[in-house]
Structures are given as C-alpha cells and as structure tokens.
C-alpha positions in Angstrom: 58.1 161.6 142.6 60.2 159.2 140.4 58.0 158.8 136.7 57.0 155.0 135.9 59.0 155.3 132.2 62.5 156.1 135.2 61.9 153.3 137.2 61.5 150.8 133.9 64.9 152.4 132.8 66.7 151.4 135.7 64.9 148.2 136.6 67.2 144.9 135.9 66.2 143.5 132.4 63.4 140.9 132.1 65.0 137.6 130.8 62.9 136.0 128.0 63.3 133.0 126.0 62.3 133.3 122.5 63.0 130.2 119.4 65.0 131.9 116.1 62.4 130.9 113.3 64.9 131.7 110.8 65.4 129.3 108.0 68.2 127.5 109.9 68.3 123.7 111.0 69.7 124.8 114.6 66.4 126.7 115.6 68.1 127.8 118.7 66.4 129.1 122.1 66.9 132.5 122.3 67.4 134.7 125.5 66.4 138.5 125.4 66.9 141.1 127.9 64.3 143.6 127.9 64.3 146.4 129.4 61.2 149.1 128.8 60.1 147.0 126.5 63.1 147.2 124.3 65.8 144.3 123.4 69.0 144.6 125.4 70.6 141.5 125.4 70.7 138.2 123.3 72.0 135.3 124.1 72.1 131.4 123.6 70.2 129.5 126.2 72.8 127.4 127.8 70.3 124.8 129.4 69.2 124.1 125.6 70.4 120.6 124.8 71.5 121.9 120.9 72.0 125.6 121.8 74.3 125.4 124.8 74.7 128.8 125.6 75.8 130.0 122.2 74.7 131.8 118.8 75.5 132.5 115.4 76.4 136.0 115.1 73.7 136.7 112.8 71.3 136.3 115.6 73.5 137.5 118.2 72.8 141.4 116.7 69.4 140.2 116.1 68.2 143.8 117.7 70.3 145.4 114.8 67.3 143.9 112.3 64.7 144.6 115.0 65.5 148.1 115.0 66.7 148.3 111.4 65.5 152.1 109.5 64.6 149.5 106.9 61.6 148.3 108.9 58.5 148.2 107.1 56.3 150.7 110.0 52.9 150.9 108.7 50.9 149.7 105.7 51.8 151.7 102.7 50.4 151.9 99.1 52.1 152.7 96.1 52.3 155.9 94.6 55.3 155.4 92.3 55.9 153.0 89.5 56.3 149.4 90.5 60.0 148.5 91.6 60.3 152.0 92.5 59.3 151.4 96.0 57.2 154.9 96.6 54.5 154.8 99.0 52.0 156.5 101.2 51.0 155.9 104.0 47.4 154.4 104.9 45.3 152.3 108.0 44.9 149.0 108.3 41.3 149.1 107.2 42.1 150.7 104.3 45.0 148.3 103.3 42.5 145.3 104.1 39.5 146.5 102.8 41.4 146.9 99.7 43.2 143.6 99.4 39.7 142.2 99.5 37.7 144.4 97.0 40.7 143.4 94.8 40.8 139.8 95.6 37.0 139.9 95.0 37.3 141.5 92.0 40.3 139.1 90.1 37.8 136.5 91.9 34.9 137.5 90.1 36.4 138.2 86.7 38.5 135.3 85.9 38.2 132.5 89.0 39.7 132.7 92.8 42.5 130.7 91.1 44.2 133.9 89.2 44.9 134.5 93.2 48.1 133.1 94.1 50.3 133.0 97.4 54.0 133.4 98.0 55.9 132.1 100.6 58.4 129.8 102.2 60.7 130.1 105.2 60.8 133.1 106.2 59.5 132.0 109.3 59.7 128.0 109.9 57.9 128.4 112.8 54.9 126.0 112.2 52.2 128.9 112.9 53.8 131.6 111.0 54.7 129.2 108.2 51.6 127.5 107.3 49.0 130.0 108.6 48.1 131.2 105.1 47.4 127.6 103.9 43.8 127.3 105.4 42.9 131.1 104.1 43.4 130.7 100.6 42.6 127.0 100.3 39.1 128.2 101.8 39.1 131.4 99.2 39.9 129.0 96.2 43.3 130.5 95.1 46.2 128.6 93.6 48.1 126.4 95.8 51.7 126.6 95.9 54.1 123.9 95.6 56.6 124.5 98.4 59.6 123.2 97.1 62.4 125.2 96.2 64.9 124.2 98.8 64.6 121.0 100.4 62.3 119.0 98.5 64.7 116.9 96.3 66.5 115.8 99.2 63.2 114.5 101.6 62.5 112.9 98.4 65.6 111.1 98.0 66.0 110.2 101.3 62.6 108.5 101.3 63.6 106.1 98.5 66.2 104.7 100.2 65.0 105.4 104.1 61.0 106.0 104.1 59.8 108.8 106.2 62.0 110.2 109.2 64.9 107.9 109.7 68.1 109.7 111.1 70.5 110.0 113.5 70.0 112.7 116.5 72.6 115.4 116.0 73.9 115.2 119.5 75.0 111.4 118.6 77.8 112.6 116.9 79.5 112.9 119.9 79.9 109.1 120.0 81.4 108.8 116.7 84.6 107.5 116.1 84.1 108.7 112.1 82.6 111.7 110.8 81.7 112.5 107.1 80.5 116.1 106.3 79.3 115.7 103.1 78.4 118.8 100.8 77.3 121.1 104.1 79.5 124.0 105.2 78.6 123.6 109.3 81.1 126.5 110.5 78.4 129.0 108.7 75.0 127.2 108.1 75.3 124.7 111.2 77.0 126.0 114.1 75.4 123.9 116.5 76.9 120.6 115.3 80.4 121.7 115.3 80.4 121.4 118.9 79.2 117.9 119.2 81.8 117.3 116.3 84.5 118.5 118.6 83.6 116.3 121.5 84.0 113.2 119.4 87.3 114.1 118.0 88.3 114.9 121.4 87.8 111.0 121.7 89.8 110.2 118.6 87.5 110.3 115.6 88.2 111.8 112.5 86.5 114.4 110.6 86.4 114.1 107.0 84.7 117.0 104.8 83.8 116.1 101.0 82.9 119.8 99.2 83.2 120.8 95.6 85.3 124.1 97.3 87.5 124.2 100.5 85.1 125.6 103.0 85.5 127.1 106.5 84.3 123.6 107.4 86.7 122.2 105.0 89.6 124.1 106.8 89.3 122.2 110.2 89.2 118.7 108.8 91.4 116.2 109.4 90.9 115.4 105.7 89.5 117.6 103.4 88.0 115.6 99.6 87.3 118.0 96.7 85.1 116.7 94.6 83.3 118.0 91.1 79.7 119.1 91.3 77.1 116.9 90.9 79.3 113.8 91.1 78.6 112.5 94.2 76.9 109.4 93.4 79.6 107.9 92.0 81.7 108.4 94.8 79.5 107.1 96.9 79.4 103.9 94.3 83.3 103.6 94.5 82.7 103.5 98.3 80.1 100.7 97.7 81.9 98.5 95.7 85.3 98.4 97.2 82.9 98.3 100.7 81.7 95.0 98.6 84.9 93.7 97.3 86.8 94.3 100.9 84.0 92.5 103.0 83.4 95.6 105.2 79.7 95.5 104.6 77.9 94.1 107.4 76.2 90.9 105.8 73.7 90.4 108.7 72.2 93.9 109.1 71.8 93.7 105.2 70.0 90.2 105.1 67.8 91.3 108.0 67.0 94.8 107.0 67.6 95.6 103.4 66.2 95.6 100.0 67.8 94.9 96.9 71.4 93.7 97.7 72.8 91.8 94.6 71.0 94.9 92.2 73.1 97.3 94.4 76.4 95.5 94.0 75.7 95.1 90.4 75.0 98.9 90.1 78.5 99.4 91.7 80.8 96.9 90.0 81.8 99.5 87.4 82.5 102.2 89.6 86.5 101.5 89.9 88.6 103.8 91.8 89.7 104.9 88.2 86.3 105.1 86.8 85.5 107.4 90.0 88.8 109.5 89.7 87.7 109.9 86.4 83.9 111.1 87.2 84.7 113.0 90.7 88.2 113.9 90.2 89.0 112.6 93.3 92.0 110.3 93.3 92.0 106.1 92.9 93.7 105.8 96.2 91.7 108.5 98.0 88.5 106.9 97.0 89.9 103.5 98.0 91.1 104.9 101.3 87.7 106.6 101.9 85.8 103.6 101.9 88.5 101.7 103.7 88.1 104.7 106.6 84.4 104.4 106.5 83.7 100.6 106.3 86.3 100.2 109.0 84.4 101.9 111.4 81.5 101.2 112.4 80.5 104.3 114.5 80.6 106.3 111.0 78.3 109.0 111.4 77.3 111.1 107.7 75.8 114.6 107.9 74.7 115.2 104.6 74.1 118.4 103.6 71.5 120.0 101.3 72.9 122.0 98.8 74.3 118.6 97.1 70.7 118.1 96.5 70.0 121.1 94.3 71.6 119.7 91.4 69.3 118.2 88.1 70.4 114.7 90.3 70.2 115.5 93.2 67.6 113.5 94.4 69.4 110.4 93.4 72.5 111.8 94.8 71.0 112.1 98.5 69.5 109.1 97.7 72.6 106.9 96.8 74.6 108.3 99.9 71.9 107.3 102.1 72.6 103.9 101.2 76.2 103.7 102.5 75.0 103.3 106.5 72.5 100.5 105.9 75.4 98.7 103.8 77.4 99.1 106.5 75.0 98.2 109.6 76.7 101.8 111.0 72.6 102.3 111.7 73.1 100.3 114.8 76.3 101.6 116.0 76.0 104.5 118.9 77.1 107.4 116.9 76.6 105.7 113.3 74.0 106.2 111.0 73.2 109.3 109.0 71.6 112.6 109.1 70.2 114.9 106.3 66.9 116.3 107.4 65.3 115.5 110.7 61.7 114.9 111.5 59.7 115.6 113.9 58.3 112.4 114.3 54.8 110.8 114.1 54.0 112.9 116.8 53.1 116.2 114.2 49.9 116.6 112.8 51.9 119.0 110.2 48.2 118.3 107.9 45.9 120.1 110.6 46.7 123.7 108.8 48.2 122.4 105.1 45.2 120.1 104.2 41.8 121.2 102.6 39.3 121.4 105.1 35.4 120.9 104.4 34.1 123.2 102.1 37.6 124.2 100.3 36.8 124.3 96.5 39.5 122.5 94.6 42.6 124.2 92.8 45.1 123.8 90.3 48.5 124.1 92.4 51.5 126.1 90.8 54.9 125.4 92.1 57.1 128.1 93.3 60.0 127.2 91.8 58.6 128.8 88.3 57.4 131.5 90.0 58.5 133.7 86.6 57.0 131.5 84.4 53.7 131.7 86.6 53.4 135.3 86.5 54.7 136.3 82.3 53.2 132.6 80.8 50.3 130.8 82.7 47.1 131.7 81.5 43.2 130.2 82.0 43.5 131.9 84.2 46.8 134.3 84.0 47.8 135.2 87.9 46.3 138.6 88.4 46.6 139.0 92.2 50.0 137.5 94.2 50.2 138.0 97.9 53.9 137.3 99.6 54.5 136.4 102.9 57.8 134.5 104.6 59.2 134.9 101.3 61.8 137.6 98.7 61.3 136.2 95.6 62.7 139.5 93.8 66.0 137.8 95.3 65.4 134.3 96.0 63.5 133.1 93.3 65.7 131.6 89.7 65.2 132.9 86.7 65.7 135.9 87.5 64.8 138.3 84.6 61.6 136.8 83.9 60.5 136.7 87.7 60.8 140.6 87.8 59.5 141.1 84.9 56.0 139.5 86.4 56.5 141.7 88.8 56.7 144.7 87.2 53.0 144.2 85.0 50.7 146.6 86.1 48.3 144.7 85.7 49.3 142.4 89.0 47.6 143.3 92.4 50.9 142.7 94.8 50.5 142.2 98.3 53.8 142.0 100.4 53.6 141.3 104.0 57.4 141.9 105.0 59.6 142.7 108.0 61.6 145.7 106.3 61.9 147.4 102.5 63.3 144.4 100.1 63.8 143.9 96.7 60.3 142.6 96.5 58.6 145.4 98.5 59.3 147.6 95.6 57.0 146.3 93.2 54.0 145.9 96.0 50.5 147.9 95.1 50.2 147.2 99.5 53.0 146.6 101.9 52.1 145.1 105.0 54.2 145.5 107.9 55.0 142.1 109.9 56.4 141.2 113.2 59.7 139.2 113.5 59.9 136.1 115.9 60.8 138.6 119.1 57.4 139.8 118.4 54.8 136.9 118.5 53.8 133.6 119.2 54.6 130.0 117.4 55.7 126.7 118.1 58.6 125.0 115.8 60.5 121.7 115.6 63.6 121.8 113.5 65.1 120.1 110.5 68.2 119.7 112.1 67.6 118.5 115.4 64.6 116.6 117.3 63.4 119.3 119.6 60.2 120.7 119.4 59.8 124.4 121.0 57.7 127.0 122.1 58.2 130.3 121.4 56.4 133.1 122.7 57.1 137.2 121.9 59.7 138.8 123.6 58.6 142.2 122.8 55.5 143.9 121.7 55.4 144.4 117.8 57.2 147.4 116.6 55.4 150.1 114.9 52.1 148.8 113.5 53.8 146.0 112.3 51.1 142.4 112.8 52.1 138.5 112.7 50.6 136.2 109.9 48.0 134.8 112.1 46.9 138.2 113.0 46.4 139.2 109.5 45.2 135.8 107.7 42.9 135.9 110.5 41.5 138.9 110.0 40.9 138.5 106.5 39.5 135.5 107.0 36.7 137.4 109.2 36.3 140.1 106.3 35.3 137.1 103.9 33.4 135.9 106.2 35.0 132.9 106.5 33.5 131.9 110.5 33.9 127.8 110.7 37.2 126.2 111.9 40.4 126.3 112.2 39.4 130.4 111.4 37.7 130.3 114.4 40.8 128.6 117.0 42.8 131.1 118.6 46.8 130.1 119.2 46.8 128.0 121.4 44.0 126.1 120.2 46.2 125.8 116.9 49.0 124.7 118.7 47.4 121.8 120.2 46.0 120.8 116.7 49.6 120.5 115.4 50.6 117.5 117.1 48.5 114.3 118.3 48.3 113.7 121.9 47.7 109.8 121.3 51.2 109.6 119.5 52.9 112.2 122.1 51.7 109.5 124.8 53.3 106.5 123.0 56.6 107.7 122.1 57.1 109.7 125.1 56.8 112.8 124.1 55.8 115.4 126.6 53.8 117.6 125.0 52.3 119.5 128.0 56.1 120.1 128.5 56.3 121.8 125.4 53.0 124.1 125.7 54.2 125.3 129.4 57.9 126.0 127.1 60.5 123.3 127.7 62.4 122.2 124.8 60.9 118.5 124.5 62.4 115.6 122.5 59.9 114.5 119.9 60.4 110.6 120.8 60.7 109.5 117.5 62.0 105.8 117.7 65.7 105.1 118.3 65.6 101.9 115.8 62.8 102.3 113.6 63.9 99.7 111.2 63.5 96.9 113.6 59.7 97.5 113.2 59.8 98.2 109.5 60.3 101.5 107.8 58.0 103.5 105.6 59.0 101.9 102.3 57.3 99.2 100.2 59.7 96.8 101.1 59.6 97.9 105.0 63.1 97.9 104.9 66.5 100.3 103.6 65.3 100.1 99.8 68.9 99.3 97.3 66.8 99.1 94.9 63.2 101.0 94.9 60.4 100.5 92.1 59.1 104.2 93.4 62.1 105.4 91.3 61.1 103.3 88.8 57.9 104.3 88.2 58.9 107.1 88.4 61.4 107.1 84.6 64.6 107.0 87.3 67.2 104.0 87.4 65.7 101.9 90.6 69.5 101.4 91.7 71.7 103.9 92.9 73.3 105.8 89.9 75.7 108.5 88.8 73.2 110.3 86.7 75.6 112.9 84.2 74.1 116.9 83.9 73.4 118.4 80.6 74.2 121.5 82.2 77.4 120.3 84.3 78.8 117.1 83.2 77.9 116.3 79.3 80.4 117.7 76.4 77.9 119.3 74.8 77.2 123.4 73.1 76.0 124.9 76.6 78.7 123.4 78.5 82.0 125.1 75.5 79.5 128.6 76.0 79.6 128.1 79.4 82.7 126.3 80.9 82.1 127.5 84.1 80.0 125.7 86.8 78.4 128.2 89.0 78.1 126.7 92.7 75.5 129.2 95.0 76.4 128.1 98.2 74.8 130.6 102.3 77.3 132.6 103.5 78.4 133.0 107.1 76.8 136.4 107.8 73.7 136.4 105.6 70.8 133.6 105.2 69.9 133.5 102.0 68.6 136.9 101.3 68.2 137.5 104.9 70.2 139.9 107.1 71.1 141.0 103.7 70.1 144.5 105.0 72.4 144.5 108.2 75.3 147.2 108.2 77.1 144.8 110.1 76.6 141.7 108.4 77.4 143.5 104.4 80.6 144.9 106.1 81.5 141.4 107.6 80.8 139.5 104.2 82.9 142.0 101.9 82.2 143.1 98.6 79.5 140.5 96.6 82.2 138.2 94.7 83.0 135.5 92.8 85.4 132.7 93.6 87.9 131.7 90.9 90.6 128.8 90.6 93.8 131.3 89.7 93.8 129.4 86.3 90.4 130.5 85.2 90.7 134.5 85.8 94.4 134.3 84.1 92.7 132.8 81.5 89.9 135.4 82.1 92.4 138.6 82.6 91.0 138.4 85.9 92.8 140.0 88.5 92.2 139.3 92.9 88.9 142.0 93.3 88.6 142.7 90.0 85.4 143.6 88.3 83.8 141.0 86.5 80.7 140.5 84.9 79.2 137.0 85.3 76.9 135.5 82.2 74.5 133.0 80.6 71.7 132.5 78.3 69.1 133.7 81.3 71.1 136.7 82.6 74.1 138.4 84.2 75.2 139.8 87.0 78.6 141.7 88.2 80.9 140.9 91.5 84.5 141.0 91.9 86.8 138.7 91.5 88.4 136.8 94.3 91.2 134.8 93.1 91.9 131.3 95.4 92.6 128.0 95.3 89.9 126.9 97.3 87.7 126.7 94.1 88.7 123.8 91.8 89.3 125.0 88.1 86.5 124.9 86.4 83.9 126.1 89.5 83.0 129.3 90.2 81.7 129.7 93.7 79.0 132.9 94.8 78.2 133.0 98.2 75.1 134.4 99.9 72.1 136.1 98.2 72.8 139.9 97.7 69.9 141.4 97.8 69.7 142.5 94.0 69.1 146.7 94.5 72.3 146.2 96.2 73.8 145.5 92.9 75.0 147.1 89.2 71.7 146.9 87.0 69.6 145.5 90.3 70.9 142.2 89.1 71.3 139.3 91.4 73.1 135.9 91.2 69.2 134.2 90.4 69.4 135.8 86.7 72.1 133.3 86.6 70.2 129.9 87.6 67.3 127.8 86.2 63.4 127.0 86.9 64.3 123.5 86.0 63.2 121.1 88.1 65.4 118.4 90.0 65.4 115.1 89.4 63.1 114.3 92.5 60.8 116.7 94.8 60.7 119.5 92.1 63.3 121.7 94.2 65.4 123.9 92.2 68.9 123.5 90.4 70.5 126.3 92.6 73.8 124.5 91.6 73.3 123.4 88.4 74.1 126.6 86.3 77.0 126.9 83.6 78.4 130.5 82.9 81.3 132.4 82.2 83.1 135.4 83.4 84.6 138.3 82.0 86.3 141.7 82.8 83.3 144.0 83.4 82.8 147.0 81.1 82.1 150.3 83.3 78.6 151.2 83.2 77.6 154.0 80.4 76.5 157.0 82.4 
C-alpha cells in the first residue's frame, strides 16, 4: 500500500496565484508550485497585464526567505539583555496574555497613549497593512503618522494635480518621449522597462535624469546628471525656454490651468546659465531638453520618489508635475506623467484607518522621529511599542538615538516579524508572522491601476500567524466585540472599496473578489470634469502652498544641508545619496545568502577625485561620518557618482555591520518640506580611511 505523504510527493504541483505585498510599485501576481504543501516553483503570471510572465529576482527565490533558518518559529520572550536577541520559547497564550497585562498596566499608570504602534510597508497589502489601525485606535494608543517614504511626494503632486491624476504605466508604450526622472527602474521598477522597450521599438527616446549613472541610466539614449536636490530648477529652465520657444500648448493651458502668467514669471530667471549654474547640467543640454520635450507631444514622465526625500522635495515633485499640463502632453496617448498611482475613487481606504464609534481620541506621533519618540516625548513618555510591517532598528533615521529607545528597559517591545532582524533583538515578545504565501489580502498598487486578490499559497510555517489573526485576537482579549472586530476577511474586503463607485467607473469588483486582476476604472481625462484642486484645474500657482509658509509658484528651494555655503556643508562636503538596491528592498531580503552575495560588500560610491583626495583606494575601508553618527563600507571608486556625491545603496541590515551601525546613523528626523516624509537624501558627510577596530 502506497502512504498518502508518497502519493503527494509525486503528484504534479498545484499551481497557485499569490500577489507579492512587498513594498514595490509592480505588486506582481505571483505563481507557486506546491507540492506537499511546500513551495516548488515561482513564477510571473504571464496573463497579468503588468507582470507578463516575469519577476524580479528577489521574488523569484522568494522560497529562499520562506524557508530562511532566520524565520521567526514560535513566540519567544527575552531572556538576555535587549539587542542581544536571547529568548525562550513560550505559547501563544502566554505571549498574548502578556502583551495585554502589560498594555493594561502602561494603560493604567500613565494613559493608553504611552502605547504606541510601529509599522509601514512591510506588507502593502491593504489587510495586512492597516489591520492594526482599528485595534489601537479602539485601545486609545498613539497614532502614527505614516509618512516616512512617500508622503512628500502625494503631497506635492496634489498641489499641482489634486488627488489621483496619472498616466497608466502600460501607456508608455505609446510614447514617442520618455523622461525617467530620479527612479532607477532596472532595480526598483522592472515591470516598466518592458513597456519602455516597446515604445522605443517605435522610435521614442529614453532620457534618464539621476544625480548618479544608474543601471537605468546605462540604457538610455541620453543619460542627464544632475546635483541633488536641484531639480526644480531644471524643470524651471524647461519651463521658460518651453515659454520663450512657443512649445507650450496655449489652449490646453487657457482651458485647464491655474496660474499661467505667475508660472512664467517664476521661470523668467531660470536661464540655461542660471540652471547650469544650480544643476550642473549644461546651457545647451538644458535648452535641448526642453526643446526634446516640448517638441513632442507624446512625452511621457515617470517620476521617481527618492527625488522627493529631499528638505524640497515636495516642491520638487511638485514643480515637475507642472511640465505635462504646460505642455497639453496630458491629452496626448502616451503623454502625461506618472509618480504615484491611485486606486481610484473606487477605495474606501477610510473603512479600517478612520476612528470608528467609541474610539477615544489621541495625540498622533509621526514615525519619522521615531528616536525622538522613544528618548524625548514625555506626558506621557512611550512605555509600550508594538512593531509590525516594519525594521525600524534599520529603516528608521537617526540612527543612534532610535536604538538607544530601544535599548531602555523600561520599554515593553512587541515585534511581530517574519524572521530574526535588527529590531527583533531588543523585543521583550517576538511574534512570529506569515509572509504573503501564507494568507489572505487584497492590494492595488502605487505603480500601476490594478487591484488584486491574493489568497495563501501555503499554510503558515511553524506557528507563525498573519496580522489579522493576531490584531484580531487581541481585540477579543480586550473585549473589544462591535465592528469591524467582529467582520471576518472577506467581509473586510468588501468594506475596502464602494460598490456604488465600482458600478460607475466600471470597475468589476466581483471580478476582483473571485481573483482577476481588475482595472480600477479611474477616469481616463479627469481634468475635463475638474480635478481635486481649489481651482478645479492643474494649479501653477496654489494658495495651499501658501498657506502653508511655501512660495505658491513653482521654485528652486536651496538646502541648508546640500546646497547653502554654510559651517555644516565645509564639515561635511559630501552629499550622501541612499538610493534600493537591485537585490535587497530596503532592509528586506537583507537576510538572503543569495541576495548579500549578489549585492557585494556594503559600500560607498565615490567620484575618483574625492577618495584621492580622501587616500581612498577601489574597496578600501572607509569610515563614513557626521554630527549624528557613522558607519563603515568600502570604497568603490567610479565615475558614475559626480564629485561631490557619495552614493550607498540598499539598507544593510545594521548587525551586519562594524559597531552594528547602519547607513540611518547617517541621515536626519527632519522633516521635508511637504507630507512630513523623511530627508533620506538630504544628509552631508565625509569619509575617511577607516581605523581597524581595537580588539
């Protein structure tokens, strides 16, 4: 007699379809062959409109993270002293019933508010992503501001756009121009590259403006280094001589703009030499850029985010978001402008973030400062943190001071993590969670306008349990028995979008609950009708930004801490550019064999004039400084960094590293311009020959 655990052995693998939640604007369908209930396969679901058949090779080892020893395999609590990472092993009853005598207890001595949460996208996946909201709004705790990564550039786009206006990815294709502005595609946007390649099969050109010569940079037909932080004034140069040559398209900015003659009085001083001088890119290339651009009407602009994360970087996404509507390339097929797609009208994105009845209100504490938050806020000081989605040991600026709020002993931690990170090791409970093979959630993208279904491809490995399982549960030991605790998954699910909108646009959301990738039928002009702006219509000038202590016209705004001749800037002559690399996402896959071996020693990129000035020689060892910290790479010697930059890729995860230092002790908690995201990219240091450690 053959045994049941033979026959699943030999059996052909089941084929399932899974969504990557991964912090990624691709969000790619997923296929997974299983076979007794383990991963076999992985693949790109070629009938996928964005995925077509293909992944990034992070995800295409996927199981190698699945499997990882590092998997977190049970819930654990600490034994050693915190960053040590020593545990023992306990239940799940015992690791909730403690997380709630110790919530009640901070509760009850100082307020529910010295409880706060820790996450971001560790998951985007709507459910997995917000499912902690309703729990500790209902328990009183801090909110968090969520807006470390993207939230100067929503903001910026919405002063010049409103909510939601972009080009569909796959539109590309039909461009006869394309400008990748500050976005490295080949590594952080794979999926566009193809549609990129289709339209300059048909004869467009492919321009890539970066600070450093990227992998992107390296298959353009023109390649436009530019200093950091100075891309409003090119875009300015581009305006006026777009101006001065007539190539603006007079109609489409009578009809459907704001602000004209204040716009073309904001760029009158921005001469090719003024923005040579500024940029450092050349009088004739700036001229020839906007010739290229305003030429062509089928000009299509993806705009990356990392542009944003300057101190102005809101008005830096917001000045370049200008350019289509000044051109009317809007209307063209293939024209227009993408930086961060929306879902549409058809989300009800407020169904798990808003207060429901009987929330108490909260002060909110914003993310970004999470180091500040834990060693300086007080009435009441944070006494309980509970992380989710989220490494803030590596992700998180400020570096020193963040660990050092970890490290108090008198902090309750709570981590809820997939394997053992920097973060884990100062947890009093580690909670072991399920990656997206493992459970259920539904996702759009910030890339393209799909919405998906994703359901778990393989049961949950070890005792490891999803966010809803978990926030749910807790919920229960509260007592917390009145909606949305009481809706089960699918009843969530329906509550994240609005059937009456669905019907209007088109959007088939029945599609999407039985798993179809379904388009989210935003509108294809939504101008015509008026956009989500004061004016209704592309705002040149905006009295939001006004109010606001901003200039209401598009603006190169100069950088203390990049751009001004000032005592930090002769310290520090270095500006320190943080850019994903290929292989890891931010801190994640940080743990893969495969992925550290691909990415090479953690480095630092250097113009060959700085490290001869530096005695720096190609893979040297070098220690990398400021005012909030340091942190020690080699040297990679290249001219694919401009002098004056130095260029980190990726986020090593910090007990990787000499000293457990990390490239965050180099950057700030200051806040951007708009949006309150960080200045990942706004960091002066210098580098020198590193010292051997003392034994």
């Amino acid at each position: 007699m053959t045994h049941p655990a033979s026959n699943a052995l030999h059996a052909a693998p089941q084929v399932r379809t899974v969504v990557c939640s991964h912090d990624c604007p691709d969000s790619c369908s997923v296929k997974v062959g299983v076979q007794a209930g383990r991963i076999v396969s992985i693949t790109g679901d070629p009938e996928h409109p964005i995925t077509r058949g293909f992944l990034c090779g992070k995800v295409n080892r996927y199981a190698e993270r699945v499997y990882s020893p590092l998997r977190v395999p049970h819930p654990l609590r600490r034994v050693g002293a915190k960053g040590e990472g020593r545990f023992a092993r306990i239940s799940w009853d015992e690791a909730l019933d403690e997380i709630v005598a110790r919530f009640k207890a901070v509760a009850g001595k100082w307020g529910p508010e010295a409880i706060l949460p820790y996450s971001y996208g560790g998951t985007i996946g709507r459910v997995g992503m917000e499912i902690g909201t309703p729990f500790f709004h209902r328990l009183g705790a801090s909110r968090l501001a969520r807006t470390i990564c993207t939230g100067s550039a929503v903001a910026g786009h919405r002063m010049t756009t409103g909510t939601g206006v972009h080009t569909p990815l796959e539109e590309a294709a039909r461009a006869k121009l394309i400008l990748i502005w500050g976005l490295n595609a080949v590594a952080t946007h794979i999926h566009f590259m193809p549609f990129v390649k289709e339209a300059r099969a048909r004869g467009a050109r492919l321009i890539v403006i970066d600070p450093y010569r990227t992998a992107t940079a390296r298959q353009a037909d023109q390649y436009v280094p530019i200093r950091p932080g100075t891309d409003a004034a090119l875009a300015l140069g581009m305006m006026r001589h777009l101006i001065e040559a007539e190539l603006i398209d007079r109609a489409f900015v009578e009809r459907y703009t704001h602000g004209f003659p204040e716009l073309a009085a904001a760029a009158a001083p921005f001469t090719p030499q003024h923005v040579e001088a500024v940029t450092g890119v050349p009088a004739p290339d700036v001229v020839a850029l906007a010739e290229a651009y305003g030429r062509e009407k089928a000009a299509f602009i993806r705009l990356g985010l990392g542009l944003s994360r300057h101190d102005n970087g809101g008005m830096m996404v917001r000045t370049i978001a200008c350019l289509p509507a000044l051109t009317g390339a809007w209307e063209a097929p293939g024209g227009g402008l993408l930086c961060y797609a929306w879902a549409g009208a058809v989300e009800n994105a407020a169904f798990l973030t808003r207060p429901w009845p009987g929330d108490p209100p909260a002060r909110t504490v914003n993310m970004v400062r999470l180091g500040e938050a834990l060693t300086e806020l007080d009435a009441p000081p944070v006494q309980a943190l509970y992380v989710y989605n989220s490494n803030p040991a590596a992700i998180a600026p400020e570096q020193t001071r963040v660990l050092a709020g970890l490290a108090r002993e008198d902090l309750f931690t709570v981590v809820h993590e997939q394997l053992f990170t920097d973060t884990t090791d100062f947890a009093d409970i580690v909670l072991p969670a399920t990656t997206f093979m493992e459970h259920d959630d539904v996702l759009s993208s910030y890339g393209h306008r799909y919405l998906q279904l994703s359901r778990a491809a393989i049961a949950p490995q070890g005792e490891a349990r999803s966010n809803l399982d978990v926030f749910w549960e807790l919920a229960r030991r509260f007592g917390f028995d009145s909606p949305p605790f009481t809706l089960g998954f699918d009843e969530i699910v329906r509550g994240l979008f609005k059937p009456e909108v669905a019907e209007r646009e088109g959007c088939d959301l029945e599609g999407l609950l039985a798993g179809k990738p379904v388009p989210s039928g935003a509108p294809a002009h939504p101008w015509r009708a008026g956009l989500k702006t004061p004016s209704g219509k592309f705002e040149f000038v905006s009295a939001q930004m006004t109010a606001l202590g901003l200039p209401g016209v598009p603006a190169h705004v100069p950088s203390p801490e990049g751009h001004l001749d000032n005592g930090r800037r002769r310290r520090y002559p270095l500006q320190l550019l943080t850019p994903p690399s290929q292989h890891f996402l931010n801190s994640t896959f940080g743990e893969t064999p495969t992925g550290r071996r691909l990415e090479g020693p953690p480095r630092i990129k250097l113009h060959p004039h700085d490290a001869a000035r530096r005695g720096l020689a190609d893979g040297a060892p070098c220690r990398v400084f400021n005012d909030r910290g340091e942190c020690w790479l080699a040297c990679e010697v290249t001219e694919d960094v401009q002098a004056g930059v130095a260029v980190a890729e990726s986020i090593w995860w910090p007990k990787l590293l000499r000293g457990r230092k990390g490239i965050n002790q180099l950057t700030s908690a200051a806040f951007t311009d708009l949006g309150e995201c960080a200045q990942f990219h706004n960091a002066l240091v210098d580098v020198e020959p590193a010292v051997p450690p003392t034994a």
